[in-house]
C-alpha positions in Angstrom: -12.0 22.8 -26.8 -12.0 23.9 -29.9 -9.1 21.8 -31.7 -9.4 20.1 -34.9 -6.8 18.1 -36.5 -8.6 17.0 -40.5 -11.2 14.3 -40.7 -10.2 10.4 -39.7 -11.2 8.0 -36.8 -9.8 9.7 -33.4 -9.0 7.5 -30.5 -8.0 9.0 -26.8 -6.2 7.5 -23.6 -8.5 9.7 -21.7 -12.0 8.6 -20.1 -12.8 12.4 -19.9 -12.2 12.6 -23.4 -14.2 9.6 -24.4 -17.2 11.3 -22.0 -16.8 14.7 -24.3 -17.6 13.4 -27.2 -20.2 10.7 -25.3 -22.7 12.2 -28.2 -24.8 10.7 -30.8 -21.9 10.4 -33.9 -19.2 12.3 -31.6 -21.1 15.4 -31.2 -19.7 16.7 -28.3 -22.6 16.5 -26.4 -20.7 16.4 -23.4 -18.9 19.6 -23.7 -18.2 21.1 -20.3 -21.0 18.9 -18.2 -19.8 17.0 -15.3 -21.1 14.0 -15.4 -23.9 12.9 -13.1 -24.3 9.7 -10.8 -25.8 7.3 -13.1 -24.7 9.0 -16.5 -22.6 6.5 -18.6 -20.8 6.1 -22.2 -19.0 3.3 -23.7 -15.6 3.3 -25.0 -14.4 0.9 -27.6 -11.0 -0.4 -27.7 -9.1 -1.5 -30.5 -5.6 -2.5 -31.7 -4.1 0.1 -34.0 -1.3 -0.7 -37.1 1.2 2.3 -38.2 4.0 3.3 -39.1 6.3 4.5 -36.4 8.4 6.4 -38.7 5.6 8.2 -39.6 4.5 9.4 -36.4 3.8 13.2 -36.2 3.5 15.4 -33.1 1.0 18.3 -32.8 0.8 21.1 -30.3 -1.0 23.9 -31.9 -5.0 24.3 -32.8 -3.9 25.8 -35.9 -2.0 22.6 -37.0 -4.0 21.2 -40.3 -2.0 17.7 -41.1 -3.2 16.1 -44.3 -4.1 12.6 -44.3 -1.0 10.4 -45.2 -0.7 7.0 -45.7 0.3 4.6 -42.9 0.7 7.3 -40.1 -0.8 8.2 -37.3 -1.5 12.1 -35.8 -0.5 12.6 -32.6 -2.2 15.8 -30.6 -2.8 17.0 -27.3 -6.5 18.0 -26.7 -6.1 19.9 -23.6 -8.6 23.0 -23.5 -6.6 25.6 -25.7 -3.5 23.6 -26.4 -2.5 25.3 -23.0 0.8 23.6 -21.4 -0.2 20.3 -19.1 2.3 20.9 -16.6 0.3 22.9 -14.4 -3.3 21.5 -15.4 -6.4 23.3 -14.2 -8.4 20.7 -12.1 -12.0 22.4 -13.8 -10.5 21.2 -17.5 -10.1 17.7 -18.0 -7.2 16.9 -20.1 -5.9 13.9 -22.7 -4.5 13.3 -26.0 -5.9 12.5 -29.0 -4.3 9.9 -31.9 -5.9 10.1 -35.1 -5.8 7.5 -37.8 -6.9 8.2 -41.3 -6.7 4.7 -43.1 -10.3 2.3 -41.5 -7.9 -0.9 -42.3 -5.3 0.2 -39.7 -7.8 -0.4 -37.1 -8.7 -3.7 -35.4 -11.4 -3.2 -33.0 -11.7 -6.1 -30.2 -13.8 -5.1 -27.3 -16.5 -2.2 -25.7 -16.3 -1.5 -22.3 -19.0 0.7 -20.8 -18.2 3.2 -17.8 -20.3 4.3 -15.4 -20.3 7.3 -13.1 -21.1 5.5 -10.0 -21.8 6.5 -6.0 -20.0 3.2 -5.0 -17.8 0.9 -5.3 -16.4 -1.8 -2.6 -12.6 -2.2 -2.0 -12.2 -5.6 -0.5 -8.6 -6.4 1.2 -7.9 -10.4 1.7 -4.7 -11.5 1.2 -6.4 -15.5 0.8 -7.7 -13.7 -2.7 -4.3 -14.8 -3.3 -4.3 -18.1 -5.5 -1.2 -19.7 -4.3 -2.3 -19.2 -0.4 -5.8 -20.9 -1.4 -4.3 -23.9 -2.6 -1.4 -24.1 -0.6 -2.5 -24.1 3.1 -4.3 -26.3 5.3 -7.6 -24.8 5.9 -10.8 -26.9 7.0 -13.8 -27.3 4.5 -15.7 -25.2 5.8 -13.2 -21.9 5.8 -12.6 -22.7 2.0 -16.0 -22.7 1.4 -16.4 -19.4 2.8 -13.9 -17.9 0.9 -15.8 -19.5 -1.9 -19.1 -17.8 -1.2 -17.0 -14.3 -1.0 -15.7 -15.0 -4.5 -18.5 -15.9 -6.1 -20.8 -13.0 -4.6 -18.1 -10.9 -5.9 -18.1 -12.3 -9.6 -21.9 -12.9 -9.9 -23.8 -11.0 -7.3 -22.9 -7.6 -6.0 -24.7 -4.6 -7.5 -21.1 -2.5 -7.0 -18.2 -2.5 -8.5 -15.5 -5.1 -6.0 -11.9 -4.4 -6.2 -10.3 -7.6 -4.7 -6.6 -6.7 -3.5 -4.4 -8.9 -1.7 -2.1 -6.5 -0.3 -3.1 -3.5 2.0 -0.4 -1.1 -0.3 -2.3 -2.1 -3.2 -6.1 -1.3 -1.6 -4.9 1.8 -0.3 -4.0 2.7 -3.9 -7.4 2.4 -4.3 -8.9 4.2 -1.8 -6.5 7.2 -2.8 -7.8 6.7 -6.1 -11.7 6.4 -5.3 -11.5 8.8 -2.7 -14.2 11.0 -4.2 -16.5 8.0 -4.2 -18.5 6.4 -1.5 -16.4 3.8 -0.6 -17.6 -0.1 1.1 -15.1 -1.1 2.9 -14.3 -5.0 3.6 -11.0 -6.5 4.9 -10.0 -10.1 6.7 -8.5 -9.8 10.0 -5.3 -11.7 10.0 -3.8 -12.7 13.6 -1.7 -9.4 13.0 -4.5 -7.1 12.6 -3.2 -6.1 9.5 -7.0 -5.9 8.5 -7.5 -2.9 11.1 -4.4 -1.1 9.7 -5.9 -1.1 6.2 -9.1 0.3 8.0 -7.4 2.9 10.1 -5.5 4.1 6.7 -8.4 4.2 4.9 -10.4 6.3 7.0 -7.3 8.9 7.2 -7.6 9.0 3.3 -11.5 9.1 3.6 -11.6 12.0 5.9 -14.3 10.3 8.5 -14.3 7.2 10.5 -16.6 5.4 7.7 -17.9 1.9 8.8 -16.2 -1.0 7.8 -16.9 -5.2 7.5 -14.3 -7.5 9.1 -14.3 -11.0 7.9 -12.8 -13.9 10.1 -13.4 -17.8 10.7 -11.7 -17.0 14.5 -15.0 -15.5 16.4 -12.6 -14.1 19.2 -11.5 -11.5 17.2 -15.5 -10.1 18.0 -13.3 -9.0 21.6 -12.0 -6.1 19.7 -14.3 -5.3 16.8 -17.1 -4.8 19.1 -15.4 -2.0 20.5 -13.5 -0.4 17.3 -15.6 2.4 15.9 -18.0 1.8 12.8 -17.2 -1.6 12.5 -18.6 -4.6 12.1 -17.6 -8.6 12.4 -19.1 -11.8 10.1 -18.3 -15.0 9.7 -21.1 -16.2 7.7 -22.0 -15.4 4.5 -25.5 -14.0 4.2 -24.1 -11.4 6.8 -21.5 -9.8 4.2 -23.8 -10.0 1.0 -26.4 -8.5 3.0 -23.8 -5.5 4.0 -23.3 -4.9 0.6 -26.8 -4.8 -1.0 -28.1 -2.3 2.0 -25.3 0.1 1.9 -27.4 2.4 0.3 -29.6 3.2 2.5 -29.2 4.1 6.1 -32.4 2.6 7.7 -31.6 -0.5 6.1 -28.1 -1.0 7.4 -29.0 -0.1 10.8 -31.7 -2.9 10.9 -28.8 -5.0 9.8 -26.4 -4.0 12.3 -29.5 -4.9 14.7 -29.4 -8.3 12.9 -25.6 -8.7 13.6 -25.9 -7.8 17.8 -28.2 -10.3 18.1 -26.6 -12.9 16.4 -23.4 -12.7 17.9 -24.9 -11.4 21.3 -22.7 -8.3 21.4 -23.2 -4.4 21.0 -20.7 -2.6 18.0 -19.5 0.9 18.9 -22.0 2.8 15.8 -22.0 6.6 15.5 -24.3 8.6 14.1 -21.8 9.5 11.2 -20.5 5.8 9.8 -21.9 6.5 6.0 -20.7 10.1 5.8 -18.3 10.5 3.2 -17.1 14.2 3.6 -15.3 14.3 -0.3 -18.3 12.3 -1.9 -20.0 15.2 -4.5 -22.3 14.8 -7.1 -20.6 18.0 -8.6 -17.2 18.4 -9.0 -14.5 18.6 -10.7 -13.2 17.5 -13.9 -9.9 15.7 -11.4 -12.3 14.8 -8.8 -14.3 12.3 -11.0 -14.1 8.7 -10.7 -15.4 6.0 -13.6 -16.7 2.6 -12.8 -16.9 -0.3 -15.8 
């Protein structure tokens, strides 16, 4: 990529473009590496003051604007300036503002990314505030929802995406697809917890093992018998799920753990932690950023 546009402070809406110039001073150090698991930058955001009136369009590298007063340069930075309509998944793509004037800029927060193996997408729809407060559950279920909360605020070495809805966790899955992905959901008397599963899996491309959470022990009937999955009601069992994922040996002494607690054998393969679109190199598209 070989645009430049004059000297000023450039801001993206791109992750991949924050990555290229992940540098010491914005040198591009980055230039056409795939990130690797583990690699990470940081990406400051900031609120930006200009004139809208003044607000120029570029599409060509040859473009030189001059720095004007109160406006802000707008440019794609997309390989050669080729068209983004029919992007090439090996180039990774965004645009590029530029601002010339320091004082326009109001930075508030730095978030850094991470190019991670994991992450956990966790479907409950009692994440959901109002149904928390609202319904009549016993002490002791409350608590436990509790204890899920809080491991996923303080504890969890992953990255947890809480979703309520099973639309909105598939989302996720579609989006994280190229991770390796943990996969938790309540039950719900209408099973809607094994449709999320059974969705998931299509998306994932293998029948991936998955945690079932549910204060109703009966639902162990079915579970136990479900491929790659597993059932807890208590606490330590879920937290321990999580912090073993990565590593095979581990989670099988775990599921161990689980029969003999609940006196039952789950239906295991040899396969439950193969992720058949996980790579660790890619694609510029095929990359996924944790914060």
């Amino acid at each position: 990529m070989n645009i430049q546009h004059g000297k000023g402070v450039y801001f993206t809406d791109s992750l991949d473009t924050c990555w290229f110039y992940g540098g010491p001073k914005g040198k591009r150090a980055n230039v056409n590496k795939i990130p690797n698991i583990g690699d990470t930058f940081t990406a400051i955001t900031s609120m930006v003051y200009y004139n809208k009136n003044g607000f120029l369009k570029v599409k060509d590298s040859q473009t030189r604007p001059q720095p004007r007063k109160n406006e802000i340069n707008f440019a794609y930075a997309a390989g050669d300036c080729e068209s983004l309509e029919n992007p090439d998944p090996n180039k990774f793509y965004g645009t590029e503002y530029v601002i010339w004037e320091l004082d326009q800029i109001c930075p508030f927060i730095g978030v850094k990314f991470k190019r991670d193996e994991f992450c956990v997408i966790w479907r409950d729809d009692n994440f959901s505030e109002k149904d928390f407060y609202n319904t009549k559950w016993d002490k002791i279920f409350k608590q436990f929802l509790k204890d899920r909360i809080k491991y996923i605020e303080q504890e969890s070495k992953y990255n947890v995406y809480p979703c309520i809805t099973t639309d909105e966790a598939l989302k996720l899955v579609n989006r994280k697809k190229y991770n390796k992905i943990i996969l938790i959901s309540n039950v719900r008397p209408d099973l809607e917890g094994k449709k999320f599963v059974d969705k998931a899996r299509q998306i994932i491309g293998n029948d991936v093992i998955a945690l079932f959470l549910s204060y109703g022990i009966q639902h162990l009937d079915w579970i136990k018998n479900y491929k790659n999955a597993l059932f807890s009601k208590e606490s330590k069992f879920y937290e321990e799920y999580l912090d073993n994922f990565d590593s095979e040996p581990k989670m099988r002494e775990l599921i161990s753990k689980m029969e003999n607690h609940y006196k039952v054998k789950f239906n295991i393969d040899n396969n439950f932690l193969y992720f058949p679109n996980f790579k660790t190199e890619g694609k510029y598209s095929d990359l996924s950023f944790e914060i």
